[in-house]
N, C-alpha and C positions, 0 to 999 in steps of 0.2 A: 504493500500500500504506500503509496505518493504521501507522505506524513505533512510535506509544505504544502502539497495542492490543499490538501484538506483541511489544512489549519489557516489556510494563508487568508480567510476571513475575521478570524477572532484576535480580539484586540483584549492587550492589557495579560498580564503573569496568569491571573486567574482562571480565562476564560482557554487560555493555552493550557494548562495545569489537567482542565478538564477536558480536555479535546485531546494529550497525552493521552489519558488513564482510559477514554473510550475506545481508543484507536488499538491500545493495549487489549481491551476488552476484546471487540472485531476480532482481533486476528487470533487471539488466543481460542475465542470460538468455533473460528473455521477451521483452526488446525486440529483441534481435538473434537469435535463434533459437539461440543456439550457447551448449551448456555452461560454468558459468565454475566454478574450481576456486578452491580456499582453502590456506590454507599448510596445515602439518601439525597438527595437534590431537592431543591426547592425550585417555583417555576422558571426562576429566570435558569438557574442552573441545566434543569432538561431543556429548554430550548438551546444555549448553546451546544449541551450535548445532540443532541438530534438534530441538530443543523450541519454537524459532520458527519453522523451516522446515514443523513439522512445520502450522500456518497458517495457508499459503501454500500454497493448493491449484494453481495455476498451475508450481508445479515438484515435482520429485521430487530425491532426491539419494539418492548412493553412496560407498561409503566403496572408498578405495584405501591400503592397507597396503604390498603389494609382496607380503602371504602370510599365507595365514586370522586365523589369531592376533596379526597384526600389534596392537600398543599404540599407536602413534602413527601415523596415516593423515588425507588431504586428505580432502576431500571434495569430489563433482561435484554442483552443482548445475546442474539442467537443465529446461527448457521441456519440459512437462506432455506432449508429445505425440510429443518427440524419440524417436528411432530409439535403444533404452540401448546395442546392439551397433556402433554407431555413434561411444559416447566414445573417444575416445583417451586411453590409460591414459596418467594423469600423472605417473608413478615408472617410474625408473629403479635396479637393484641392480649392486653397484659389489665389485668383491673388492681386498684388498688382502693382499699376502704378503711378509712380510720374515723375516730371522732374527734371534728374539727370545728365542733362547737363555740370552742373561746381561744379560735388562733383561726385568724387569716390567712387564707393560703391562694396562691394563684397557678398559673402559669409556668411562671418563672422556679417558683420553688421547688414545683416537681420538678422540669427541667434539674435547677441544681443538686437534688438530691442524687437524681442518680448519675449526674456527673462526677458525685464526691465518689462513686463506689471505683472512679476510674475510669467510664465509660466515655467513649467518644463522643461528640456533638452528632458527626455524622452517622450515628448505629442508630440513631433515634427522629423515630418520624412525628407524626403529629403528635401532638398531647391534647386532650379532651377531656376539659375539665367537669367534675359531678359536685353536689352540694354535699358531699362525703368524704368524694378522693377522685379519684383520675381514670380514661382510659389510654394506654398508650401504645402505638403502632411502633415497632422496634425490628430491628432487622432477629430473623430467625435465628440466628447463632449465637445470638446472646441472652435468647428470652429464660433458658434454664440460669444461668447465672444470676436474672432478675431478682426469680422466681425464688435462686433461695436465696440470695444476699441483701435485698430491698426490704429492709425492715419501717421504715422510719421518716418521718418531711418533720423538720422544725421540733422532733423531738416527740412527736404525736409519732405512737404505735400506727400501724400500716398493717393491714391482707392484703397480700398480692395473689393473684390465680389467673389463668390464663382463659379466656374466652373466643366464642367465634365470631369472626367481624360480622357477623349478621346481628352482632348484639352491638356494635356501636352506637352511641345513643348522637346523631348529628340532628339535630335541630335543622327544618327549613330554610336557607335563606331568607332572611327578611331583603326583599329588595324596593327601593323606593327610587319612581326616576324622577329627575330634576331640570328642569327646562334652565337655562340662562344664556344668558348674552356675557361677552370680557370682551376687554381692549386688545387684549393679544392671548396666544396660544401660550406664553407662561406658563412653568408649571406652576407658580407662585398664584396666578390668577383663574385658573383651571383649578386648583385644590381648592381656594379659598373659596370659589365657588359651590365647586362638591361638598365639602364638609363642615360648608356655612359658618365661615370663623371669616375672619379679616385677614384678608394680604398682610398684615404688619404679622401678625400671628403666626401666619403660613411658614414667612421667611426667617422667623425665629427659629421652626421645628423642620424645615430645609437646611438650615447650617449649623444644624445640633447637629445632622445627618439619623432623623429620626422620620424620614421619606421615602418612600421605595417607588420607580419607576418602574413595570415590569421585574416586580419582587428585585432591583436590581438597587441601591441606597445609592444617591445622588446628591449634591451639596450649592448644587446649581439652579439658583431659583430662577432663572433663565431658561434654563431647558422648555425645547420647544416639544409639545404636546401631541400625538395626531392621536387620528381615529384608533381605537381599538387599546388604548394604554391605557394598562391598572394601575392607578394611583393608592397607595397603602401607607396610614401611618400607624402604627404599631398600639393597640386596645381601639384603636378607633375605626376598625373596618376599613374596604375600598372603596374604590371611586373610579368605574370604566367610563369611559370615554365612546359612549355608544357610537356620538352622530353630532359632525359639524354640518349645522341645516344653512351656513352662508354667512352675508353680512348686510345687517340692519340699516338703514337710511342712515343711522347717525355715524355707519362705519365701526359698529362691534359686530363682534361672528356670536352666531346662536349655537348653542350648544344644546344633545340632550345628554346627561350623564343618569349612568344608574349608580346609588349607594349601595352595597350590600353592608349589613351592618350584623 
């Protein structure tokens, strides 16, 4: 495989980093017949992976979340001719329950617990938070070790036991769309719109770099905005960028965006 043809799109260490270790994937598949999988990615990450894979006619690949709407999922790469009913799904879901009565817990906390056991960022996919404890999408080789070493968040007792992702508890999208008009395609002026706060606001939580482009963090309250870009800042939901419907008499462009919140 041409490793420059194929990379010779992606820009910046990162997106190189990733288009190494798939490209590794590829070939290590076709050579040995048998699927190879990739840590967890989040979306921006699978798009630059499958923008090289996509290449490489010699393999196909699949995304594994743990459950449709999954945000961060591996991916299987595989030999162009492999049997797909054949992969063995690479995630495992993981429940955890304790009583969290009089301690706050979020997100974050599960995250850090079981990073204290050692665990990688990338062995761990979504977390789904319960008014108890968690459910969490984790890559398969590591769900036994969860399983007996996860005792504990903040010091609150924890069960852990493994479940089938037909027991994910995911809530509906709430989606609400949003009709407006801006001076320019901004993303400073596109958020502030979406997520009904103030430009001054916007540019604050843009150069915190607490903004994601195409799950992608950006610092550039400049960045110029098109059709079809997820706007995300981090407990506050996204903001797509459905549909530029033109520009108004007075010379603003109308926008519709959807929030999912």
């Amino acid at each position: 495989m041409d490793r420059e043809r194929l990379m010779s799109h992606l820009k910046g260490e990162q997106e190189r980093q990733i288009g190494i270790r798939v490209i590794d994937a590829a070939e290590l598949a076709w050579k040995i017949n048998r699927p190879q999988f990739t840590d967890f990615y989040d979306p921006y990450e699978q798009k630059v992976a499958k923008s090289v894979l996509a290449a490489v006619p010699e393999v196909g690949v699949m995304e594994f979340g743990g459950y449709a709407r999954a945000e961060r999922a591996r991916l299987a790469v595989y030999p162009q001719f492999f049997l797909i009913e054949a992969i063995a799904v690479p995630v495992r879901v993981l429940q955890a329950k304790g009583n969290f009565s009089f301690v706050q817990v979020k997100h974050g906390d599960y995250l850090g617990s079981l990073l204290g056991l050692g665990l990688k960022r990338e062995k761990i996919g979504d977390i789904l938070c319960l008014e108890d404890g968690c459910q969490v999408v984790v890559a398969a080789e590591i769900a036994d070790f969860i399983l007996q070493h996860w005792r504990q968040v903040h010091e609150v007792p924890i069960d852990v036991w493994e479940i089938d992702p037909e027991q994910i508890a995911v809530e509906p999208a709430r989606v609400r769309e949003i009709k407006a008009t801006v001076a320019s395609l901004r993303l400073d002026a596109v958020a502030a719109a979406g997520f009904g706060t103030s430009r001054t606001k916007i540019v604050r939580e843009i150069k915190s770099e607490r903004v994601k482009v195409n799950w992608k963090l950006t610092d550039n309250p400049a960045h110029e905005v098109r059709t079809g870009d997820v706007l995300s800042i981090r407990g506050r939901g996204r903001v797509v960028v459905e549909q530029i419907t033109g520009t108004t008499k007075k010379g603003r462009i109308g926008l519709i965006l959807k929030r999912m919140i």
